[in-house]
C-alpha positions as CSV (number, residue, x, y, z in Angstrom):
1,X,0.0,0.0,0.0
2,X,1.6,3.7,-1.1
3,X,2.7,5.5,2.5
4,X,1.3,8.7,2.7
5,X,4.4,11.1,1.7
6,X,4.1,9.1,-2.1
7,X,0.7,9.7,-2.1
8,X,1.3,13.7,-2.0
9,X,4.4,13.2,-4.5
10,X,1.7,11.5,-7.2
11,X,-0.9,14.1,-6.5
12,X,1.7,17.4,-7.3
13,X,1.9,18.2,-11.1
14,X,5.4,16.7,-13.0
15,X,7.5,19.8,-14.0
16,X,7.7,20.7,-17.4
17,X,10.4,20.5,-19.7
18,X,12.0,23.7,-20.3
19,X,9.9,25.4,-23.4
20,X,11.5,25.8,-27.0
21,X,11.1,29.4,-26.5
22,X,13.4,30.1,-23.4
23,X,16.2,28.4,-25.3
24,X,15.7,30.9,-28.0
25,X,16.3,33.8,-26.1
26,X,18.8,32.4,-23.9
27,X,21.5,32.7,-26.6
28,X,20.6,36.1,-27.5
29,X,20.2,37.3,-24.5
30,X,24.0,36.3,-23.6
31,X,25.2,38.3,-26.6
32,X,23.1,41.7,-25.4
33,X,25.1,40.9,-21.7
34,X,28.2,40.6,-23.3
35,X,28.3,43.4,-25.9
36,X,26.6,45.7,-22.5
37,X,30.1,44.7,-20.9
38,X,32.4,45.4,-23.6
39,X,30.2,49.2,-23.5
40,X,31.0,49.7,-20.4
41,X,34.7,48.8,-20.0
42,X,35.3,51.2,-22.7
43,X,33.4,54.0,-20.7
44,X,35.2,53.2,-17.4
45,X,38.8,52.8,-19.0
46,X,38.4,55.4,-22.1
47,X,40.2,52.8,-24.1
48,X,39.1,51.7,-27.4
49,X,36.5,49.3,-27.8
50,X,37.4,46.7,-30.1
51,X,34.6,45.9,-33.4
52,X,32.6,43.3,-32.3
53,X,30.4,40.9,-34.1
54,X,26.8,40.4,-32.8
55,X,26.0,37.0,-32.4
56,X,22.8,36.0,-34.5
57,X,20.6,33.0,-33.0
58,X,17.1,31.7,-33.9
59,X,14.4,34.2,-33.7
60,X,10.8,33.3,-32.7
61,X,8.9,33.2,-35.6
62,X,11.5,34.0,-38.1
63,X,11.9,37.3,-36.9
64,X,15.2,39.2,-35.7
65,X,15.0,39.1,-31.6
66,X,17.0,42.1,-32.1
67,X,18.7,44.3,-34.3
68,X,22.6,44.3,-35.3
69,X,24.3,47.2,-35.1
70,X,25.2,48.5,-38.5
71,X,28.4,47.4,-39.9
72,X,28.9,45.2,-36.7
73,X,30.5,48.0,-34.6
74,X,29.6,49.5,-31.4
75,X,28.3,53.0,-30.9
76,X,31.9,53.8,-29.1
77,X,33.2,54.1,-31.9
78,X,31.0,56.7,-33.1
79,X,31.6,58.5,-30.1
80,X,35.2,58.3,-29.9
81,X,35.0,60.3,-33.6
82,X,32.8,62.6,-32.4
83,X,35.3,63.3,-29.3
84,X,38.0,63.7,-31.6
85,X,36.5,65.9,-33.8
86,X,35.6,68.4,-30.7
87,X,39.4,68.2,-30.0
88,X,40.0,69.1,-33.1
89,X,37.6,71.9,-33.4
90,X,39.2,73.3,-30.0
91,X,42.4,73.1,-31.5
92,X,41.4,75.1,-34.8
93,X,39.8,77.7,-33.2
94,X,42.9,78.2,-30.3
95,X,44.8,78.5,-33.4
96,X,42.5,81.2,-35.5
97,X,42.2,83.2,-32.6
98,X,45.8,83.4,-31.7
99,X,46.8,84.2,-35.6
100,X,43.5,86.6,-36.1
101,X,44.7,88.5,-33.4
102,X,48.7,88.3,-34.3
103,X,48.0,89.8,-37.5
104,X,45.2,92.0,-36.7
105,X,47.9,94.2,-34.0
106,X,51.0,93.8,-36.2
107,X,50.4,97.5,-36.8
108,X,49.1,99.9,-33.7
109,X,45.7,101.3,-33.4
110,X,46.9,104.5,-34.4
111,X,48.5,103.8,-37.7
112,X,46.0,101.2,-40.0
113,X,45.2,100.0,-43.7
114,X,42.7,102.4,-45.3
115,X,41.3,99.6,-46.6
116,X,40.2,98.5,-43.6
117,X,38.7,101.7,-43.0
118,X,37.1,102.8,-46.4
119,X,34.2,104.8,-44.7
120,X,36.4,107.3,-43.4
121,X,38.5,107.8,-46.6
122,X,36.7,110.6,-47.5
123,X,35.1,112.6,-45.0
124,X,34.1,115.8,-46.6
125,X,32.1,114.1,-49.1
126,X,28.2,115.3,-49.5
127,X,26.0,112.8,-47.6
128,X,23.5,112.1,-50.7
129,X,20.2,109.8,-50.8
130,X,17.0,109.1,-52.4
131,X,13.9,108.0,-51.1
132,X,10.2,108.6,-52.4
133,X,8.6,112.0,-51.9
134,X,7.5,112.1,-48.4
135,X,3.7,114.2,-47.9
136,X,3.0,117.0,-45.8
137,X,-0.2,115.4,-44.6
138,X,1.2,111.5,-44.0
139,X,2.2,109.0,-46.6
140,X,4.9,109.0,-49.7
141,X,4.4,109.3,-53.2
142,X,6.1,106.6,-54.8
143,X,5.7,107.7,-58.2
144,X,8.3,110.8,-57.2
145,X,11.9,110.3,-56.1
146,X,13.7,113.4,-54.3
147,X,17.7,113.2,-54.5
148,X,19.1,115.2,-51.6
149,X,22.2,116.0,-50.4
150,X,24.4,117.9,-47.6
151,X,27.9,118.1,-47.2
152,X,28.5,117.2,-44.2
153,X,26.6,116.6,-40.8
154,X,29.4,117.4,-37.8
155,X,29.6,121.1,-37.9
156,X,32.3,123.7,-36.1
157,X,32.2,127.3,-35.2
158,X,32.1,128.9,-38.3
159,X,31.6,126.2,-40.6
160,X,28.6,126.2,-42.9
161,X,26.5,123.5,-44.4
162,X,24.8,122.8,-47.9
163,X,21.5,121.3,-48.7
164,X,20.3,120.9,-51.9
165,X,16.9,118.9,-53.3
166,X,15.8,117.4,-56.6
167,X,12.6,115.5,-57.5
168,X,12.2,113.2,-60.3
169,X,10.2,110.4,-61.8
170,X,10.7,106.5,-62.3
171,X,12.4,107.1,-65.3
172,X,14.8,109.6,-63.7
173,X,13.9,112.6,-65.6
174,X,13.3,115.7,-63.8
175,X,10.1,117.2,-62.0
176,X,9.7,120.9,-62.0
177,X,9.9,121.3,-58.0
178,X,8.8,124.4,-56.6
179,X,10.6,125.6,-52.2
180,X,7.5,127.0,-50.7
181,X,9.0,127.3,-47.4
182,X,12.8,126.6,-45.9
183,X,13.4,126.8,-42.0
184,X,16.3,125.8,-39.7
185,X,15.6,125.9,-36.1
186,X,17.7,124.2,-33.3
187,X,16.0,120.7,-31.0
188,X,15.5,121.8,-27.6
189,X,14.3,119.2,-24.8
190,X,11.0,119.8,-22.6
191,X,11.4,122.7,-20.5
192,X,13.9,124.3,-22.2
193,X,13.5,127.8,-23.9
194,X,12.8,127.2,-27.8
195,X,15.7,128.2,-30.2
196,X,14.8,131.4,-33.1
197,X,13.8,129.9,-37.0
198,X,16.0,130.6,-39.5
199,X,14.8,131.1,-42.7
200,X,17.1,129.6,-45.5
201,X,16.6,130.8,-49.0
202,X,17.1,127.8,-52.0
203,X,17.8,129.0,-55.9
204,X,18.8,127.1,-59.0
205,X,20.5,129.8,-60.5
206,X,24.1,128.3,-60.4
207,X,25.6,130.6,-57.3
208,X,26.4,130.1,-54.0
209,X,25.9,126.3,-53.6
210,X,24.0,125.8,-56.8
211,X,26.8,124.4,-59.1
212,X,24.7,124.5,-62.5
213,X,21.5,126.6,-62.7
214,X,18.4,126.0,-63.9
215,X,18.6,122.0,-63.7
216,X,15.6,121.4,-61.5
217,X,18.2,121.1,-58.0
218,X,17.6,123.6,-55.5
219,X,20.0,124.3,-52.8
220,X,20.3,126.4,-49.8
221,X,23.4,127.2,-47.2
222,X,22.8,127.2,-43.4
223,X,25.4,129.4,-41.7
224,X,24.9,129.3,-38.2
225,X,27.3,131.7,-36.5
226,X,26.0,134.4,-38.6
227,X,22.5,133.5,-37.5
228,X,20.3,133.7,-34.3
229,X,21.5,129.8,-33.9
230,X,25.1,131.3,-33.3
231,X,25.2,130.3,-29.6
232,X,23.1,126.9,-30.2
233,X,24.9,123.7,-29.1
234,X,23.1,120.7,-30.6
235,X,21.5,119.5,-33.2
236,X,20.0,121.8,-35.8
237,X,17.1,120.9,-38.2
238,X,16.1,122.2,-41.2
239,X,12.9,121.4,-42.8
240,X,11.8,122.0,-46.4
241,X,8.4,122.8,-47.5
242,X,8.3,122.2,-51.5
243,X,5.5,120.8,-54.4
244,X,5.5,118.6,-57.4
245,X,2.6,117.7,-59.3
246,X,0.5,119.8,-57.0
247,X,1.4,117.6,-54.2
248,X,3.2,118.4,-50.8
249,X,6.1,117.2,-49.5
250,X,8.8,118.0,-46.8
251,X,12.3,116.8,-46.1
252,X,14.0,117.5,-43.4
253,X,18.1,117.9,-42.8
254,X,19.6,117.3,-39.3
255,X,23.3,118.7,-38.7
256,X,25.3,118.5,-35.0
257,X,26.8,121.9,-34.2
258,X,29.0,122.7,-31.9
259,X,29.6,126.8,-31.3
260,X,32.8,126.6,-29.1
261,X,36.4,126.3,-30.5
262,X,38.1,123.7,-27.8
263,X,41.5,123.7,-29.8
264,X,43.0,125.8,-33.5
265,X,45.6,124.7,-35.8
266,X,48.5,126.8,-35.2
267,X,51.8,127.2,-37.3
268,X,53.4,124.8,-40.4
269,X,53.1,120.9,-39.9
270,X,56.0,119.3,-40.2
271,X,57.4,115.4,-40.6
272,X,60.3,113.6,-38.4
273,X,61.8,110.2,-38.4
274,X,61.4,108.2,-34.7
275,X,61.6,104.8,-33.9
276,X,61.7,103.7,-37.2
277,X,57.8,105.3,-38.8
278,X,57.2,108.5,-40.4
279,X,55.8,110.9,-37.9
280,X,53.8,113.7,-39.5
281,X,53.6,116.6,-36.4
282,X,50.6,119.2,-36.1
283,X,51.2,122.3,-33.7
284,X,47.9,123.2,-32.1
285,X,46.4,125.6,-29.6
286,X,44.3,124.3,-27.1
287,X,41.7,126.2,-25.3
288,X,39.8,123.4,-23.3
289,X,42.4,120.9,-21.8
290,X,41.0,117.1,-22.0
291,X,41.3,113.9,-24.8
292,X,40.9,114.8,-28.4
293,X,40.5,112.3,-30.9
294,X,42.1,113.9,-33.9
295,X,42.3,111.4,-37.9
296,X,44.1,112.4,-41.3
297,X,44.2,110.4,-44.6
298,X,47.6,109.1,-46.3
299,X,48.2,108.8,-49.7
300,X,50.8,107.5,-51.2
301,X,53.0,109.1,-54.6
302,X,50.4,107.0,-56.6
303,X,47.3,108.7,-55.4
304,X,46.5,105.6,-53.4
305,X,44.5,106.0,-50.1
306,X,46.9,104.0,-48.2
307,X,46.6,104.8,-44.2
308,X,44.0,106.0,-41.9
309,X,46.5,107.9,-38.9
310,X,44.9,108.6,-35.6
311,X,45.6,110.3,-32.5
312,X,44.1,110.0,-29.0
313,X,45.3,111.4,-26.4
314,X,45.0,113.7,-23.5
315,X,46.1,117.5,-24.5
316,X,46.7,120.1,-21.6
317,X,46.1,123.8,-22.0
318,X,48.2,125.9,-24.6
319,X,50.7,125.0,-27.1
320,X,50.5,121.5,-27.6
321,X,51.7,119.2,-31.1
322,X,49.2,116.4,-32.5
323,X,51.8,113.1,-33.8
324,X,50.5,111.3,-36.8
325,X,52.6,108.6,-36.6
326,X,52.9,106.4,-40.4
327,X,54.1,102.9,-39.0
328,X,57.2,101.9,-40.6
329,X,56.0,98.1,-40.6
330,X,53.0,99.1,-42.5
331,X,55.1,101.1,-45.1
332,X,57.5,98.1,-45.9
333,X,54.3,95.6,-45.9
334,X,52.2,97.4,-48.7
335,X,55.4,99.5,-50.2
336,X,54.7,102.6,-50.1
337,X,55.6,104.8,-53.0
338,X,56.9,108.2,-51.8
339,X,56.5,110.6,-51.1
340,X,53.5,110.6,-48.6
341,X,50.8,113.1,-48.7
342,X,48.9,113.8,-45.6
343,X,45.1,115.0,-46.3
344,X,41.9,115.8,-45.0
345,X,42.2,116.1,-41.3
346,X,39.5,116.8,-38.6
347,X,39.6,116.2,-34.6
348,X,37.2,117.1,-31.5
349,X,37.5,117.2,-27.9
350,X,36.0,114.5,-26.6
351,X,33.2,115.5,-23.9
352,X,31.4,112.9,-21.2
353,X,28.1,113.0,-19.9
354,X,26.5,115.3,-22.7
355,X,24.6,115.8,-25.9
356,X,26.4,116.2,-27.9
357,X,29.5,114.1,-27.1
358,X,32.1,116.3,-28.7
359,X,33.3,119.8,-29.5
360,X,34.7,120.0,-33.0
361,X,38.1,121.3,-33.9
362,X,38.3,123.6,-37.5
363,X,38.8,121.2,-40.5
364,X,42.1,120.9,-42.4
365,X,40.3,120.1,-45.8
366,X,42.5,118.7,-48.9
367,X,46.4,118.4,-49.1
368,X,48.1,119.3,-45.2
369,X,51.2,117.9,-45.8
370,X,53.7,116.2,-48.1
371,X,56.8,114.2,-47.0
372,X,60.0,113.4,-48.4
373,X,60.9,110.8,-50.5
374,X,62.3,108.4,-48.0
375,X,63.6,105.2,-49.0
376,X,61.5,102.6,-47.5
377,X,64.5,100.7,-46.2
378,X,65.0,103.7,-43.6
379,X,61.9,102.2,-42.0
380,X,61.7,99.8,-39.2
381,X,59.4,96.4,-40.8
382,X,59.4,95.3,-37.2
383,X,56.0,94.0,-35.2
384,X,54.2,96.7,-33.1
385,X,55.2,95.8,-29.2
386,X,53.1,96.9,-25.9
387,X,52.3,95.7,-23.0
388,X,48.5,94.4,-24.1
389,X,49.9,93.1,-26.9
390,X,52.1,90.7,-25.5
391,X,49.7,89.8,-22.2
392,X,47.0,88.8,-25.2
393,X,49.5,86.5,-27.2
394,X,51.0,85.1,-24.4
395,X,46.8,83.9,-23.0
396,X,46.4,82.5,-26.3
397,X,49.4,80.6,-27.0
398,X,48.5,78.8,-23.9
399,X,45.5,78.1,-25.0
400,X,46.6,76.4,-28.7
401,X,49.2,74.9,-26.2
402,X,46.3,73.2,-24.0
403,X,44.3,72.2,-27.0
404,X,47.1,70.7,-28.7
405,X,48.3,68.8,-25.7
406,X,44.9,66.8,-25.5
407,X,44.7,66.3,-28.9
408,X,47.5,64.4,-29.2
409,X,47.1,63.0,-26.0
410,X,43.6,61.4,-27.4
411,X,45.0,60.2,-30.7
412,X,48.6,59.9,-30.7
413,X,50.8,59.9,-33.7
414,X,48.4,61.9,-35.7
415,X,49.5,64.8,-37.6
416,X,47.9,67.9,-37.0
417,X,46.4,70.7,-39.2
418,X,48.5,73.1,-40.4
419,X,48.2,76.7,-38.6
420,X,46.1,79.2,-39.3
421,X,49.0,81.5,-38.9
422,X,51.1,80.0,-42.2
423,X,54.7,81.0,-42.5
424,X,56.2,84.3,-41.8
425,X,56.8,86.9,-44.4
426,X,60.3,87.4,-44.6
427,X,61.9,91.0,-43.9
428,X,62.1,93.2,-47.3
């Protein structure tokens, strides 16, 4: 007779043999353990993780239980390129900025490439524009155009300005254009006492600041130290009232004048020789002491604009001498032909805290000086030094140093790019 204990046995249910699908998965599973290792030894060690092929095993189905990674690599590798190329990217840019700024300060603020300052070449040219005829009561008239002009928009004691105005039609021809009213008066702020109009008269008879009569321009001349606006410090706008068509319109000019003289010209500029640049050397008179930022134009013996020279300095009361120093390096780079000429010079006093900022000094318009015909090799075609010069290339050497040192630290035995900086222009 079956004891007790067998009879629990027989009534328990016989355990299954393990299922077709577990031992499908079991294999793939293993390969997802191992390739999650080989992952994660490469991220703890930063070594490289060598290409690995995933293993492939019966899928449920005929399906994949899975998919392979592409080309049978690991997504390390993807990252390691991506790492490199950030090293890489550090390393350029290090580089650029180290070179940009080498060659951008070869030559000192005060002594640059006109063409890297074309907008200042000339200064005394006639601000011109065209835009459509703008109504009295609101809108524009398309169908008119109105060419203006006024030569220039800084003004000093005793300077005048002129404006002149011309309508015409798509085709460019010429409206008849009648000035039905012409007023300067200077901008005052709230509270402040209003300034006296001036009434401006405009002719197209060919004088004053009319160059050709009687082809449909109109232009007017706003002096305003022989004016009621003689004391006025600020800026001064003049609006014209004109038709065309038998339609309104109005334009309006806006100039900055400033009634005080803060320094004169005084005496014959002269050039000297120092350090190796061309000095050009303006005596001057200074009535209010404080920094003046003073420009000229240099041209060279073939009518080239070739340097825009500026001066900034602090100038005390009295007899002082503006330096317009020509760099020598600069000179030797782009070979100046001599002699130089010196042209078209202008400078203010610089004032803080007040509208408007500056106090203009008189204008040296056209030709102010001409040197001798130096030979060039009497130049020095050595690298402008300062202080802040060398502080700034020494902080970014160090950093093309640091970027450079990880680099090859990350990928060893690679070459790198060549420099941004390329190979040094020998002496002439």
């Amino acid at each position: 007779m079956p004891s007790k204990k067998t009879s629990q046995l027989r009534q328990q249910p016989a355990r299954s043999a393990p299922r077709p699908w577990l031992r499908r998965l079991a294999v793939p599973g293993l390969a997802l353990l191992v390739l999650a290792a080989l992952v994660w030894r490469f991220m703890d060690h930063g070594s490289p993780a060598p290409t690995v092929t995933a293993a492939r095993a019966p899928a449920p189905q005929g399906q994949p239980f899975f998919h392979p990674v592409q080309g049978g690599s690991l997504p390390a590798v993807d990252e390691r390129s991506q790492r490199r190329r950030q090293l890489l990217e550090n390393y350029q840019l290090a580089d650029h900025t180290l070179c940009s700024y080498r060659e951008g300060s070869q030559y000192p603020v005060g002594s640059r490439p006109m063409a890297q300052n074309a907008d200042q070449n000339h200064p005394n040219d006639p601000v011109t524009e065209m835009n459509p005829m703008r109504l009295q009561g609101g809108g524009a008239d398309r169908s008119v155009q109105l060419q203006t002009s006024q030569s220039r928009v800084y003004m000093a004691a005793n300077e005048a300005v002129a404006f002149s105005l011309r309508a015409v039609d798509a085709g460019n021809q010429v409206l008849p254009l009648v000035i039905t009213r012409a007023v300067a008066q200077g901008i005052t702020y709230q509270g402040t006492r209003q300034t006296p109009q001036v009434s401006i008269p405009f002719a197209d008879d060919g004088g004053g600041a009319d160059p050709v009569p009687n082809d449909g321009a109109f232009a007017g001349v706003l002096a305003p130290a022989q004016s009621g606006l003689a004391g006025f410090n600020g800026t001064i706008r003049t609006q014209v009232s004109y038709t065309v068509n038998g339609k309104n319109g109005m334009v309006v000019f806006d100039v900055i004048y400033t009634p005080e003289l803060p320094a004169v010209w005084t005496g014959q500029p002269r050039e000297a020789v120092e350090n190796g640049s061309l000095v050009f050397v303006l005596p001057a008179n200074v009535r209010m002491p404080g920094r003046y930022v003073i420009s000229g134009r240099v041209d060279d013996a073939r009518g080239r604009p070739f340097a825009l020279l500026t001066f900034n300095d602090v100038l005390g009361p009295g007899p002082n001498e503006v330096r317009l120093t020509m760099f020598g390096k600069l000179m030797r780079d782009q070979e100046a032909a001599m002699p130089l000429t010196l042209r078209d010079v202008d400078g203010y006093l610089l004032k803080e805290n007040t509208d408007p900022d500056r106090a203009l000094m008189p204008r040296l318009e056209g030709k102010v000086f001409t040197s001798q015909r130096h030979p060039l090799k009497s130049f020095s075609d050595a690298e402008w030094q300062s202080e802040e010069r060398t502080r700034y290339l020494t902080e970014f050497s160090k950093d093309v140093k640091l970027a450079k040192s990880e680099l090859e630290a990350f990928d060893p035995g690679q070459p790198l790019p060549p420099s941004a900086c390329g190979p040094k222009p020998s002496a002439r």
